[in-house]
C-alpha positions as CSV (number, residue, x, y, z in Angstrom):
1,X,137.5,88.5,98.3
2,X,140.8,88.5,96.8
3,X,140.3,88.5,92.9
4,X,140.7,85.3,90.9
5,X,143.8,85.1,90.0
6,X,146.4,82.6,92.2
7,X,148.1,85.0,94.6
8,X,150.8,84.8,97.2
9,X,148.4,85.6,99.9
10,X,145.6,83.5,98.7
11,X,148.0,80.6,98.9
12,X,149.1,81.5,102.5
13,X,145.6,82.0,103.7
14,X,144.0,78.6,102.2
15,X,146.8,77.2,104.0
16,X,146.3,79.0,107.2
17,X,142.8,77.8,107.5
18,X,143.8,74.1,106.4
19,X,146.2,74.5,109.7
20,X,144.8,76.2,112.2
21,X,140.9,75.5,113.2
22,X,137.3,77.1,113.9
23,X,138.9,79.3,116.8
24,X,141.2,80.8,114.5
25,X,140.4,84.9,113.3
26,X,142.3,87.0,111.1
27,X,142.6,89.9,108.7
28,X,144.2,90.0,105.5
29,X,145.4,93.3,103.3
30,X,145.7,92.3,99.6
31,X,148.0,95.4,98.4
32,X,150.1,96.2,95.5
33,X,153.6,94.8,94.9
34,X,155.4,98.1,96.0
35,X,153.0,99.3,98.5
36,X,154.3,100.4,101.3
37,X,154.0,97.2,103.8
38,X,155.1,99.4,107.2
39,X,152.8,102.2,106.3
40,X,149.7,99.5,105.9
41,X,150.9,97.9,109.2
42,X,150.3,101.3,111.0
43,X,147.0,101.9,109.2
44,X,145.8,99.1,110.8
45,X,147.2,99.2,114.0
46,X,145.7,102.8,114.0
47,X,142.3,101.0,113.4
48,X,142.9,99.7,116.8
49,X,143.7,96.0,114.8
50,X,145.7,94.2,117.5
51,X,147.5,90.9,116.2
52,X,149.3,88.6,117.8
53,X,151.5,87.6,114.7
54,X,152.1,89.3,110.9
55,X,152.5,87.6,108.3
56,X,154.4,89.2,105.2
57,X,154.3,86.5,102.0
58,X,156.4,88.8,99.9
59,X,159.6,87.0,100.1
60,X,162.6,89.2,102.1
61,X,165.2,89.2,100.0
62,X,168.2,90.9,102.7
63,X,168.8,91.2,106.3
64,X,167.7,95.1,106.2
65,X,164.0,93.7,105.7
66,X,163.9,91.2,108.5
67,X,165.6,93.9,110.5
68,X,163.2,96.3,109.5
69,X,160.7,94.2,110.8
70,X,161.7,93.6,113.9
71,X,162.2,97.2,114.4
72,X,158.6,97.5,113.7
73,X,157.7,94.6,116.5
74,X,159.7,97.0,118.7
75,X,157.9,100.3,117.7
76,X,154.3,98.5,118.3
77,X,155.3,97.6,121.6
78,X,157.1,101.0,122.5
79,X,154.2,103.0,121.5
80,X,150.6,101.0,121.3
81,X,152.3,98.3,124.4
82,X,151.0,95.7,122.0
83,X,153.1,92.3,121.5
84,X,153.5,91.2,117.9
85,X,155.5,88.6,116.2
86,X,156.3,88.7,112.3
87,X,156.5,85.5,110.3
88,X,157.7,86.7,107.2
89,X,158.6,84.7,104.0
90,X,161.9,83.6,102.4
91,X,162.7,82.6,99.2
92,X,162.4,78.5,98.8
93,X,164.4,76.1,96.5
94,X,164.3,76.8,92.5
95,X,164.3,74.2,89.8
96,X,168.5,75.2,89.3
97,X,169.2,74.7,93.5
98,X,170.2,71.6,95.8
99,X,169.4,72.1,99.3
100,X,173.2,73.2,99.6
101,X,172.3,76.0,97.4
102,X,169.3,77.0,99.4
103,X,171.1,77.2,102.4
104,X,173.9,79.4,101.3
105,X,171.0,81.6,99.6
106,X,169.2,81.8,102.8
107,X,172.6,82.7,105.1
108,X,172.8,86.6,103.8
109,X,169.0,87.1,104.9
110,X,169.5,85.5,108.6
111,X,173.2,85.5,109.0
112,X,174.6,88.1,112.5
113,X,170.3,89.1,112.7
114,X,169.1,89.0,116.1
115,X,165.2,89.8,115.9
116,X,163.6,87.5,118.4
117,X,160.1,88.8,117.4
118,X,160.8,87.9,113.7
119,X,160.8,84.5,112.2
120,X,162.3,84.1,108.6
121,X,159.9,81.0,106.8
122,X,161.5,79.9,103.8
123,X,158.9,78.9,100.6
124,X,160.2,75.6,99.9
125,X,156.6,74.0,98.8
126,X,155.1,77.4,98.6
127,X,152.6,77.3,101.2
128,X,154.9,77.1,104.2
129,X,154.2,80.0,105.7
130,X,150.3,80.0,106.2
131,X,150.9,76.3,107.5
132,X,153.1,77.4,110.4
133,X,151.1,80.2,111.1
134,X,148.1,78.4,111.0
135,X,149.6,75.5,113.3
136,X,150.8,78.5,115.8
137,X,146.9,79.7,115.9
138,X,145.4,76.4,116.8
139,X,144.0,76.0,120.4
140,X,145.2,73.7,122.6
141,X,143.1,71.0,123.5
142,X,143.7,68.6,126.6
């Protein structure tokens, strides 16, 4: 469904469905590199798509982005009364880094940002982020 080539959110989604189990539903937009991510989040919440988490697996590189996206997590709820949580990625650890260097990296994109409704998932294997989300989406069984 999503062409052949390896992709960011073929990765994610593989990893998703190795996480989470049969009661697990979602929808997926494949979309160009500079697509405009907020625009495609209102096209389908205007298609009356009602998530209970986003997932963005291009890689925030600043505090504006994850701030953005909280802001967004706010609008849905002002104006649809819909709760949504983003889980949106990070960059993870390159050949050149330690984990010291990751963690000052990471600080600029988190540090003084209060967005409850916004988790920041750093890449550090790659497939991180369709894992937790995955692992957020599995039922409960007792």
């Amino acid at each position: 469904e999503f062409g052949v080539a390896d992709s960011p959110l073929k990765t994610q989604v593989k990893a998703w469905q190795r996480n989470g189990d049969d009661l697990v539903s979602g929808y997926a937009i494949a979309h160009a590199i500079d697509a405009d991510v907020m625009a495609l989040i209102d096209e389908a919440m205007d298609q009356d798509v009602s998530p209970e988490i986003i997932v963005i697996c291009t890689p925030v590189t600043g505090k504006a982005e994850v701030e953005s996206y909280q802001a967004k997590a706010l609008e849905i709820l002002a104006s649809l009364a819909r709760r949504v949580r983003f889980l949106v990625a990070a960059p993870g650890l390159t050949e050149l880094q330690n984990w010291s260097d990751l963690v000052t990296a990471l600080q600029p994109i988190t540090d003084g940002v209060v967005a409850p409704q916004t988790a920041v998932v750093p890449l550090l294997f790659g497939d991180e982020l369709g894992a937790v989300t995955g692992r957020l989406c599995k039922s409960a069984v007792t």
